[in-house]
VMD Tcl script that draws the C-alpha trace (Angstrom):
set ca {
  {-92.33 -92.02 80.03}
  {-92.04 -91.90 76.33}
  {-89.66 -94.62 74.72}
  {-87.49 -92.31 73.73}
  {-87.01 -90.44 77.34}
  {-86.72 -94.46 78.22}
  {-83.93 -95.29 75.85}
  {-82.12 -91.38 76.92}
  {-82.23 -92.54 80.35}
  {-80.73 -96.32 79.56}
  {-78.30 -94.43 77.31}
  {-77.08 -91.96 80.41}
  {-77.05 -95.10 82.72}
  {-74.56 -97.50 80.62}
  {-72.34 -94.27 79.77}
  {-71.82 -94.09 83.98}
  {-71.66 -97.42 84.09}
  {-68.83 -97.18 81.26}
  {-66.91 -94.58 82.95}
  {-67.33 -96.20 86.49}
  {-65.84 -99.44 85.00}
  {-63.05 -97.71 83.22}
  {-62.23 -96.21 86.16}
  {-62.16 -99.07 88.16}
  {-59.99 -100.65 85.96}
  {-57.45 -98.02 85.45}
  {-57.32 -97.54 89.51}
  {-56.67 -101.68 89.35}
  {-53.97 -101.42 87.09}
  {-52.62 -98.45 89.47}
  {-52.82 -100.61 92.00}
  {-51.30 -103.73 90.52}
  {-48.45 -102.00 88.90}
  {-47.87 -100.45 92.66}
  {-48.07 -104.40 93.83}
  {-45.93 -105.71 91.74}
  {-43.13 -102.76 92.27}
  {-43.77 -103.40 95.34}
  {-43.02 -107.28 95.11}
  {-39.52 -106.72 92.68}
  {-38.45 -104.30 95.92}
  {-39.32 -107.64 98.13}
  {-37.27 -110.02 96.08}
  {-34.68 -107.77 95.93}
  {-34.82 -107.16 99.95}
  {-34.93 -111.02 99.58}
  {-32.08 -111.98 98.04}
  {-30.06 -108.84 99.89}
  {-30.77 -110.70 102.88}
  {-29.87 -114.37 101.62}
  {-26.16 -112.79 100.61}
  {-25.70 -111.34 103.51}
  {-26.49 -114.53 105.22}
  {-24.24 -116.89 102.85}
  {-21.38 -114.22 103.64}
  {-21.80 -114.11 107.51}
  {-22.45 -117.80 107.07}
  {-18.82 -117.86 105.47}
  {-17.19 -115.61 107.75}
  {-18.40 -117.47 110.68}
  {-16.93 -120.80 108.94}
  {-13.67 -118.91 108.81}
  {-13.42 -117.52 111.81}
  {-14.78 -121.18 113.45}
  {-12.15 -122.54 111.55}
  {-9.49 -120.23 113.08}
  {-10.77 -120.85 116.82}
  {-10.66 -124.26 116.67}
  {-6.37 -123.92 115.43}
  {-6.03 -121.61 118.13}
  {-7.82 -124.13 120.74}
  {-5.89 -126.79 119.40}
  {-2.68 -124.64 119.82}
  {-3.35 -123.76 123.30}
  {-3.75 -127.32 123.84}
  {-1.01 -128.27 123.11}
  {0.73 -125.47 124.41}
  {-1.32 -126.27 127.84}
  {-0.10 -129.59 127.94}
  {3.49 -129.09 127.42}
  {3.07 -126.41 130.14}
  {1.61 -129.31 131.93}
  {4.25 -131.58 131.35}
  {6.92 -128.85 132.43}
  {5.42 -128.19 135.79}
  {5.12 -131.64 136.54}
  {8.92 -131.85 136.05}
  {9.67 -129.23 138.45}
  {7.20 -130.33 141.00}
  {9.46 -133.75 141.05}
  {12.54 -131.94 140.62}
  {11.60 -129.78 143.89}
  {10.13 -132.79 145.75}
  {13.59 -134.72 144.87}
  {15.74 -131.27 146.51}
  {13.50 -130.60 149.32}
  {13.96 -134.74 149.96}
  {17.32 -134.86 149.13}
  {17.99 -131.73 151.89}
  {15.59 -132.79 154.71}
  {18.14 -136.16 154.50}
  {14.94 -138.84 152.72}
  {16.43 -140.88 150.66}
  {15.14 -140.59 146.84}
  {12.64 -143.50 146.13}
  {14.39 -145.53 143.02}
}
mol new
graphics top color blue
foreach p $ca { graphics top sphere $p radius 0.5 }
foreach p [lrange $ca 0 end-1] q [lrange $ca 1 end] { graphics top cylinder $p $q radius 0.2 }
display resetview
């Protein structure tokens, strides 16, 4: 082989080695351009999901917040309730007494 046939064929190798790198890099950059859409789509997904959470995280709050006044109300309400039957129940004990002839306990 002839130097000059030697330096054609070095020549045709480093111009496909050229375009092979080239196009490696430009399919790279494809590729990292698609990753880092990709990762802006994530951090939006991200932070979609972390508002969502702080509202149902709020709206729980609320509506715990509401429960526990209604639980307290019926609480209350449950122990006047309580406190009304327990005055009948000795107001009928004291008749039913009082008829069958006992004598009411002082």
């Amino acid at each position: 082989m002839t130097p000059e046939e030697r330096l054609n064929r070095i020549e045709n190798a480093l111009d496909r080695h050229i375009e092979f790198v080239g196009r490696s890099l430009q399919e790279q950059n494809q590729l990292i351009d698609k990753n880092t859409a990709g990762i802006r789509d994530l951090i939006v997904v991200g932070r979609t999901c972390l508002d969502s959470i702080k509202a149902m995280r709020e709206t729980h709050q609320k509506d715990y917040e509401q429960w526990s006044a209604k639980m307290n109300e019926l609480r209350e309400a449950q122990a006047a309730t309580e406190e009304k039957l327990n005055i009948l129940i000795n107001t009928v004990d004291r008749i039913i007494r009082h008829r069958n002839g006992n004598k009411e306990p002082s």
